[in-house]
PAVOVO-981142 format. One record per residue (C-alpha): residue in three letters; x, y, z. Coordinates in pm, whole numbers, plus 50000, padded with zeros to 5 digits. Layout:
BEGIN
ALAXYZ;...
***
This chain:
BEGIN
UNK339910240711713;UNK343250227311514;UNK346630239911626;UNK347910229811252;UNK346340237610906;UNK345960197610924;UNK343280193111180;UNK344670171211475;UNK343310156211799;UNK346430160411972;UNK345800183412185;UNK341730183112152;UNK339740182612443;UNK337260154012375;UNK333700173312224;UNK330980141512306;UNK327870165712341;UNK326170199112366;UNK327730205912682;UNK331780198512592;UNK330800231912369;UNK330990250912680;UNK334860245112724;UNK337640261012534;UNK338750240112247;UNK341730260212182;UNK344640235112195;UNK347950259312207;UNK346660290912277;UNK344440284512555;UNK342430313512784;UNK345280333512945;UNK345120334213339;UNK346810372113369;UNK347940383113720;UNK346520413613822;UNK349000436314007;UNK346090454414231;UNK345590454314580;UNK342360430814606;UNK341080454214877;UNK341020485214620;UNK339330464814390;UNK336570454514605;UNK335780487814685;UNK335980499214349;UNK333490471814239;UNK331260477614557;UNK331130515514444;UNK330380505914095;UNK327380484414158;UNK326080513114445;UNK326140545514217;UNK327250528013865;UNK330410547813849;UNK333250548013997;UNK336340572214018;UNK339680560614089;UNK341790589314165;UNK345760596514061;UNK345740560513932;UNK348730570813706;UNK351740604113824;UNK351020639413676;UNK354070634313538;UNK352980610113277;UNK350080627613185;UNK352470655413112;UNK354330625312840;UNK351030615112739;UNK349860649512658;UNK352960661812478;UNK352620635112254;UNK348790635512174;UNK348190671712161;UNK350710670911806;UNK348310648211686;UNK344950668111730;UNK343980689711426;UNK340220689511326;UNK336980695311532;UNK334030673911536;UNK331750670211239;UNK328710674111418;UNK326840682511804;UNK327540645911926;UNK331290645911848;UNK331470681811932;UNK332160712811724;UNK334590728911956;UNK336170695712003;UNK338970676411865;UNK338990638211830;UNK341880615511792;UNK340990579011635;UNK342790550611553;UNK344890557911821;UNK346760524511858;UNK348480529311473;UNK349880563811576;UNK351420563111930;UNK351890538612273;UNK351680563512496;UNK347940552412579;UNK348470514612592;UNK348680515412986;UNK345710532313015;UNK343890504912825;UNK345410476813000;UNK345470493213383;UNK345630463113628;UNK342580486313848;UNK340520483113555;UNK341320455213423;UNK340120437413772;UNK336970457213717;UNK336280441813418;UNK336770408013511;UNK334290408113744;UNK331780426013474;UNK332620403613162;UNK332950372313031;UNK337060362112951;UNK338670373212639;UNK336160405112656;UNK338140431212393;UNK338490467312333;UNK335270484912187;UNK337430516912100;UNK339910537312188;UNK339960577712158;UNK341310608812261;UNK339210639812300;UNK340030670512361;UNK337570699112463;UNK338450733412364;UNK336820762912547;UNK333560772512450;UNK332270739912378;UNK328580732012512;UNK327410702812684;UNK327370673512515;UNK323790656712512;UNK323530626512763;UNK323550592612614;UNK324550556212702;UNK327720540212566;UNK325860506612442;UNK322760513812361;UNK323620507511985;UNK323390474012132;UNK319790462012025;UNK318550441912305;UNK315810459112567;UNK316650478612929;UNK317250474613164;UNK319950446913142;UNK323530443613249;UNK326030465413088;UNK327510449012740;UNK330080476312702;UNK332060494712984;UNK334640526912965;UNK336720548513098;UNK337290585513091;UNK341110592313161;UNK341580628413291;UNK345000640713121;UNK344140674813263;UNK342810683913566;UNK338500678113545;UNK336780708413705;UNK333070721513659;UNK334070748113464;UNK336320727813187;UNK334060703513114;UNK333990674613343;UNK332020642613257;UNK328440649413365;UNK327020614313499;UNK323390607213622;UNK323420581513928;UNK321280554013914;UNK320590553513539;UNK322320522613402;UNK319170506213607;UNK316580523413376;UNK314230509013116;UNK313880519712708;UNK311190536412818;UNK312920562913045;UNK315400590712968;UNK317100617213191;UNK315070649913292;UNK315730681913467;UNK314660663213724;UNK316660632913794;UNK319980639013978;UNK323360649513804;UNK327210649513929;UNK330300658613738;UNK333630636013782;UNK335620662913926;UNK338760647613965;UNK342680653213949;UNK344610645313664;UNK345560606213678;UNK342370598113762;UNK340020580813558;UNK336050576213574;UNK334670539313484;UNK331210533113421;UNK329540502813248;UNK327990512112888;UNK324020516313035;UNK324700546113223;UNK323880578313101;UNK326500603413058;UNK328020631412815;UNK331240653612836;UNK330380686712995;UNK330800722312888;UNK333780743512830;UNK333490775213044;UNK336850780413098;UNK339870797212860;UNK342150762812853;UNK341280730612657;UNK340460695112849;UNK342430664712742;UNK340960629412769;UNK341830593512687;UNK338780570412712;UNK338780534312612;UNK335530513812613;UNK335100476612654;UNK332610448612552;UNK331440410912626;UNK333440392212373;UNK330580381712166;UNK329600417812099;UNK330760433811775;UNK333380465011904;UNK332730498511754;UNK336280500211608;UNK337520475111348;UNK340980467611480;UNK341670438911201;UNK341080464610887;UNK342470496111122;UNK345490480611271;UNK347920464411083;UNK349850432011167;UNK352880447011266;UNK351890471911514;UNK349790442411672;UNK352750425411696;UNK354400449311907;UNK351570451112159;UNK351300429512517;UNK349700394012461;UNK347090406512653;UNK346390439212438;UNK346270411412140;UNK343770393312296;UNK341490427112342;UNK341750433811984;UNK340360401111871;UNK342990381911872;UNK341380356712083;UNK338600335812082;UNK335270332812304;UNK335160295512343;UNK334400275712196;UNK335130288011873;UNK333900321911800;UNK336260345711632;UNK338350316811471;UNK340490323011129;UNK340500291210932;UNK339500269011198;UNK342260277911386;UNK342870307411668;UNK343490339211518;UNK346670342311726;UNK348640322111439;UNK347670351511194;UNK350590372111362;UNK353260343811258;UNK352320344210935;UNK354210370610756;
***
């Protein structure tokens, strides 16, 4: 891939067959190394956890305190309910997120998860979407669903989406808590969840956050209590899979240019070597110089 609109061999790394395909030919912008600040211990149990139950909750990841910033600014931003049973008719949706506040980038880019993730994904994997939603009393149960199964290749398989559920309030059983059914990311097409098959909820603090990859089934729980339930959940993807939001028509050039070089890189601004998700022939990273 050229570093200049004049293709160059400069800094090429020599393609002499199939295999040399394999390698990233990015010449400037070559696949970033980032440091995770996470204990390595913590991670390992949060990945052996993962692969044992196919959730995981990390509890008080980030201080009440913030989610107290975080809410102050997103609940100003709420207005509408959902448009139909999925989204939630006693609940209100925020998307787009990244063009109208920060407050949620460090939930996206968490070292914890972000360690998860590496292990799960091939590099450069990007941001599927972003979203707040808040669940106003009286809401019923969402129906349970997996996060990728709009991906059309046959169960069971491994995961080609992942998320997170960020509690911003406290998650109890009454409120609405994420309702999760163990297990299930290992199930065929040809099996969906009964009365039968075992349920939790992710009861957990605020700070915390539930990560699960995109085959398990889930769905946000119901409302029985008198006080709305804020939550910030960003889902992932291998980065050959087409994300669900479509950050190069929904985020403009100079909010992108604001974000963390690694935030970039989840929006697309990246490529999955050797080449896919070039601009031009050239890494879409140069798109941001360009005025």
């Amino acid at each position: 891939m050229a570093d200049k609109s004049t293709p160059s061999a400069k800094h090429q790394p020599d393609v002499i067959g199939y295999e040399d395909l394999q390698k990233d030919l990015t010449g400037t912008h070559k696949l970033e190394n980032y440091e995770r600040k996470a204990d390595p211990a913590d991670v390992e149990r949060d990945w052996q956890a993962l692969q044992r139950d196919g959730y995981v909750i990390l509890e008080r990841l980030i201080p009440e305190a913030e989610c107290d910033r975080i809410k102050q600014v997103l609940l100003p931003l709420l207005s509408h309910t959902g448009r139909n049973e999925f989204e939630g008719k006693a609940t209100q949706r925020l998307y787009s997120v990244l063009t109208k506040t920060r407050a949620c980038d460090r939930l996206v880019d968490h070292p914890r998860i972000l360690a998860l993730l590496d292990r799960m994904f091939r590099p450069n994997y990007l941001l599927s979407q972003l979203q707040v939603i808040n669940i106003l009393p009286g809401e019923t149960g969402q129906y349970l669903h997996p996060d990728d199964s709009f991906y059309p290749v046959a169960r069971p398989r491994p995961p080609m989406g992942a998320a997170t559920v960020w509690a911003i309030d406290d998650f109890t059983a009454e409120n609405g808590a994420t309702n999760i059914v163990p297990g299930s990311e290992t199930w065929g097409d040809d099996r969906q969840p009964t009365d039968d098959d075992k349920r939790i909820q992710a009861v957990m603090p605020k700070g915390s956050v539930v990560f699960y990859g995109g085959t398990l089934w889930h769905g946000g729980g119901e409302n029985r209590s008198d006080a709305s339930r804020l939550a910030v959940t960003a889902q992932y993807c291998e980065p050959w899979c087409r994300t669900q939001e479509n950050y190069f028509l929904s985020t403009p050039k100079e909010i992108v240019r604001t974000l963390t070089p690694e935030l970039q890189t989840m929006l697309g601004y990246s490529v999955m070597p050797p080449f896919m998700g070039m601009v031009n022939g050239m890494h879409p990273k140069r798109v941001l110089a360009e005025g």
